[in-house]
N, C-alpha and C positions, 0 to 999 in steps of 0.2 A: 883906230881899231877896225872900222869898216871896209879900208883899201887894206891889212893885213889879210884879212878873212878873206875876200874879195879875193887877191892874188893868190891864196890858198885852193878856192875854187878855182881859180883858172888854171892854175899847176897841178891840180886834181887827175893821177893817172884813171881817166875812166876809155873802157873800150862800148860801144852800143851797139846794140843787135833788135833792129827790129822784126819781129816774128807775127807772120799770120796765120793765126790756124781758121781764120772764119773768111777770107776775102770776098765772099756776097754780101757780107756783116750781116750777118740773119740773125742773131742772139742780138737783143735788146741793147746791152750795155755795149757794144762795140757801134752799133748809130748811135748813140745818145753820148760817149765820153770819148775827147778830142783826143785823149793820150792818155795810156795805164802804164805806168813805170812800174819795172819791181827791181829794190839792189840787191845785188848779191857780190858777194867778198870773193874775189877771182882765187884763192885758194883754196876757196870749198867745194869743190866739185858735186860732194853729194848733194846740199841744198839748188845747188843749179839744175841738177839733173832733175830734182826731185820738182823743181819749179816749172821747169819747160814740159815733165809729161802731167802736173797737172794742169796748167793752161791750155794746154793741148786736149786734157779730156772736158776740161770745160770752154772750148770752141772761142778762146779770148786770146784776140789781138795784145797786144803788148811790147814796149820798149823793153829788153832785156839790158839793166845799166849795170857791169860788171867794174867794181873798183877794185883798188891796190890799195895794201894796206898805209898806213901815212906814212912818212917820212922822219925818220929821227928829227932828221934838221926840221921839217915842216911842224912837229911837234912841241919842238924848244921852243920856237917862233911864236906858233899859236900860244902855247905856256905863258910865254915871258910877257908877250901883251897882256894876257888874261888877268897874270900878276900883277901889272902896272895900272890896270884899270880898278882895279879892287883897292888896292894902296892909296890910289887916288882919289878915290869911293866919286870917282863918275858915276857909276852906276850899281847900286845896292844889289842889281839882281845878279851880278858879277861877283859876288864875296866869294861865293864856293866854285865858282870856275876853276883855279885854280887846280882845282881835284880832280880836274876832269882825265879819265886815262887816254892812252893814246887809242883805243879802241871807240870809245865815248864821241874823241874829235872826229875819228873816222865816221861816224853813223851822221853826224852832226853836218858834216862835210858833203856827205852821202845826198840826202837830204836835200840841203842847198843850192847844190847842181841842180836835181831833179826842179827842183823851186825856178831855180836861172832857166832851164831848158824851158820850162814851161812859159815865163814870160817873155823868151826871147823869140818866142815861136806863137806865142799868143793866142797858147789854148786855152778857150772859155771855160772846159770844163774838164778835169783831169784827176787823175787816182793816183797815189805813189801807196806800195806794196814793198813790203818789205819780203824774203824769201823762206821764214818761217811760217808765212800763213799755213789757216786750214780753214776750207770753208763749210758753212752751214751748208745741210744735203739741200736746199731748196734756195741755193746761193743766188744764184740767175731771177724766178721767181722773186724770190724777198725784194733782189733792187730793181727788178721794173715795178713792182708794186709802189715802192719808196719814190721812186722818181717819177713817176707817172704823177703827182702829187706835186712835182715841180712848177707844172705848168700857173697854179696859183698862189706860189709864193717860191718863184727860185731860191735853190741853197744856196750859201756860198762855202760852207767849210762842214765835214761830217767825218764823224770817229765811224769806221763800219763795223770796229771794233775797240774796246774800249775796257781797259783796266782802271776801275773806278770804284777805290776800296770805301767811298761812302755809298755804295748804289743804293743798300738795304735800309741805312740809316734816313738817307736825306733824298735820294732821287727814285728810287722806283715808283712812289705815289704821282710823280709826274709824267709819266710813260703815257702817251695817246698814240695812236694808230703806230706803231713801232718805233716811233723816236722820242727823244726825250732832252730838254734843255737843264743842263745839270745845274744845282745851286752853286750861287760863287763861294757860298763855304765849304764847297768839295776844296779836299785834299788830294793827295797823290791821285792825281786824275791824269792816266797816261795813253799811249796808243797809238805810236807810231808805226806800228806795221798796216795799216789801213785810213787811209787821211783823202778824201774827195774834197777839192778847192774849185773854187771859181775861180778866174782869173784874176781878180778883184783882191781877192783870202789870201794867195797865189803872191803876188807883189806884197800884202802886207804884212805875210810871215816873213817874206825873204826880207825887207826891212829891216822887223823889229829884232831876227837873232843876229842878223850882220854883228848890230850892236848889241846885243843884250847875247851875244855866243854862249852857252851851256849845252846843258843836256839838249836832245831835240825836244823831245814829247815834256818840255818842264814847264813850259808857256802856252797852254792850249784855251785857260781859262782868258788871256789876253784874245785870242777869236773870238771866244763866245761872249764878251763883252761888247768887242768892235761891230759883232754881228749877232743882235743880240737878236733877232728875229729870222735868221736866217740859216744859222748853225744850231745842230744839233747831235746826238748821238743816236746810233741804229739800237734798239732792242724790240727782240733778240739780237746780238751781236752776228752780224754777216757774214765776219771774219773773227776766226780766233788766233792765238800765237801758239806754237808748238812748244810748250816752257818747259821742255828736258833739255833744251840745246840754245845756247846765244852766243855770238862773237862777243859780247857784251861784259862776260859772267856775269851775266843776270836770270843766271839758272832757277828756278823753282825746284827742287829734285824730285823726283816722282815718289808718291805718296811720302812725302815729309811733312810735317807741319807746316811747315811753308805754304805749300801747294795745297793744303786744306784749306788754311784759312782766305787764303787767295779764292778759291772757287765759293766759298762761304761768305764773303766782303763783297766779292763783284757783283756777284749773280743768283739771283731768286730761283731756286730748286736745278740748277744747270743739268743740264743730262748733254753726256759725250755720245750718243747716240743719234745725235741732233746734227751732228758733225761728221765731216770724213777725218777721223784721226790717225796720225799716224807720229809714232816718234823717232824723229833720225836717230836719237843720240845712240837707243838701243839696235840701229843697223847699224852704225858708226861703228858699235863696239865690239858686237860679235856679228856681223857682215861679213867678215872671212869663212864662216862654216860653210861648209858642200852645200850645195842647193843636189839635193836628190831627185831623181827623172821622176820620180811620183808626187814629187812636193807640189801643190798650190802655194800660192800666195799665204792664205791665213796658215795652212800647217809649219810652211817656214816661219813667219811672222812669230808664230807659238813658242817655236824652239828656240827664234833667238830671247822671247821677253822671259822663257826658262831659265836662258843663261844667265838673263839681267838680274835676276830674282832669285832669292835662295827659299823663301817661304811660298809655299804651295798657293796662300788666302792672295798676297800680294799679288803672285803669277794668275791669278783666275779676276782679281781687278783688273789689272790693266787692259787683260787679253777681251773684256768684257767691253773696256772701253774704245778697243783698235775696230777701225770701219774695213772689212775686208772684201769690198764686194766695188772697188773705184778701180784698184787696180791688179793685175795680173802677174802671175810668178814671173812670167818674161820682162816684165816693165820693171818687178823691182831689179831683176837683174840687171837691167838696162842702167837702173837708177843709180846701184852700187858701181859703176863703171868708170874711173880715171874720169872722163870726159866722154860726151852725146857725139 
């Protein structure tokens, strides 16, 4: 199983782009972390766009790892192992691999690279980012505060954001100075668009999914166990995911149930205000209308979450949630553009 996966990462069409937008590294987190990866799926143009001008306004260096989606054949392959591993019950936490979609293998694949790059390069301490983030307004701030803390007791693995639908139940009473070590009876404890490893975390995620291939974000409680003193989750969450839009289908829809009870399970009183939001799916969808000589940013922004919306209450939520003041009518035009 391990030299299948194995060769899967090496046949991995990835192209890399490293980008500086800080080269004196003045911003804290660019001296302090060896390497910040963010993936992005080489036929989204809008997420990439939308990645490079916010890195770019928040002055952060970063490896841009642009993949190809999988391979039929690389698919089968991964499949047909995954099946033979489960039939053979090697390994229990393999039963529902099998399900995994070709999208799933992709993220998973994703992922792994970024894990291989890291230890082949033998950075101590490193970020993988996925390219739906959205960060807290005091994003910078938060993690020199967090890390400034390193110095007596290094991390080795940290969620900077973290889908953890027992948070209200079982963990918010354990939250001290912004992190929190979750109980092992959390459940669906996810978050992989934001993962900080040590080099140490770093080698022994890439390990344990070789073998244990599923979902990425399914095994995070196995860190927090191996580092049981040294991993933790950020709260407030650093980073959040933009959940109208995933290669994934792992959509939340915007004000569904879904997406209610998801902000209600994660998060103690959340305010999107706290954040720069923004939702591609509603540029995705109506991003063709004229951008007018007189338009800002927030008055287009308005017209397209008009179109998204047919109920007036709905269109005055979201619009209440969208942060209009990070970037400029020109940048989103930038943003909606084929390619930077």
């Amino acid at each position: 199983m391990n030299n299948i996966i194995l060769k899967n990462i090496e046949d991995y069409n990835v192209s890399v782009f490293d980008i500086e937008n800080d080269k004196q590294k003045i911003n804290f987190i660019n001296q302090y972390i060896s390497k910040i990866y963010v993936i992005n799926l080489l036929d989204n143009t809008l997420r990439r766009n939308y990645i490079l001008l916010l890195m770019k306004k928040f002055n952060i260096n970063f490896r841009l790892v642009v993949v190809e989606r999988v391979k039929e054949d690389n698919y089968k392959n991964i499949t047909k192992a995954l099946q033979s591993t489960s039939e053979n019950q090697i390994n229990s936490a393999n039963a529902s691999a099998n399900l995994l979609t070709k999208e799933e293998i992709g993220c998973c694949l994703s992922h792994l690279w970024c894990l291989k790059n890291i230890i082949d390069n033998k950075y101590d301490k490193s970020i993988v980012f996925e390219d739906d983030i959205i960060f807290h307004k005091h994003f910078l701030k938060l993690f020199e505060k967090i890390f400034e803390k390193e110095k007596e007791n290094p991390y080795d693995f940290l969620l900077l954001g973290c889908c953890d639908n027992k948070f209200n139940i079982l963990n918010k009473k354990n939250v001290k100075d912004g992190l929190y070590y979750p109980n092992m009876n959390t459940k669906m404890l996810y978050g992989a668009h934001a993962n900080f490893y040590s080099l140490n975390a770093a080698k022994q995620m890439f390990e344990y999914k070789i073998t244990n291939f599923s979902f990425f974000d399914s095994h995070y409680l196995f860190l927090f166990k191996l580092f049981k003193e040294t991993s933790f989750i950020c709260c407030p969450n650093l980073v959040v995911t933009d959940l109208s839009t995933s290669n994934l289908n792992h959509e939340y829809f915007l004000l569904t149930y879904m997406e209610k009870n998801y902000y209600l399970n994660c998060f103690h009183n959340f305010k999107f205000t706290d954040y720069y939001f923004i939702y591609l799916d509603v540029i995705e969808k109506y991003g063709a209308i004229d951008v007018d000589e007189k338009d800002t940013y927030e008055t287009y922004m308005n017209k397209l979450v008009d179109c998204y919306f047919f109920m007036k209450t709905e269109r005055e939520e979201i619009q209440n949630r969208l942060a209009f003041n990070l970037f400029t009518i020109k940048e989103l035009k930038t943003m909606m553009m084929k390619e930077l």
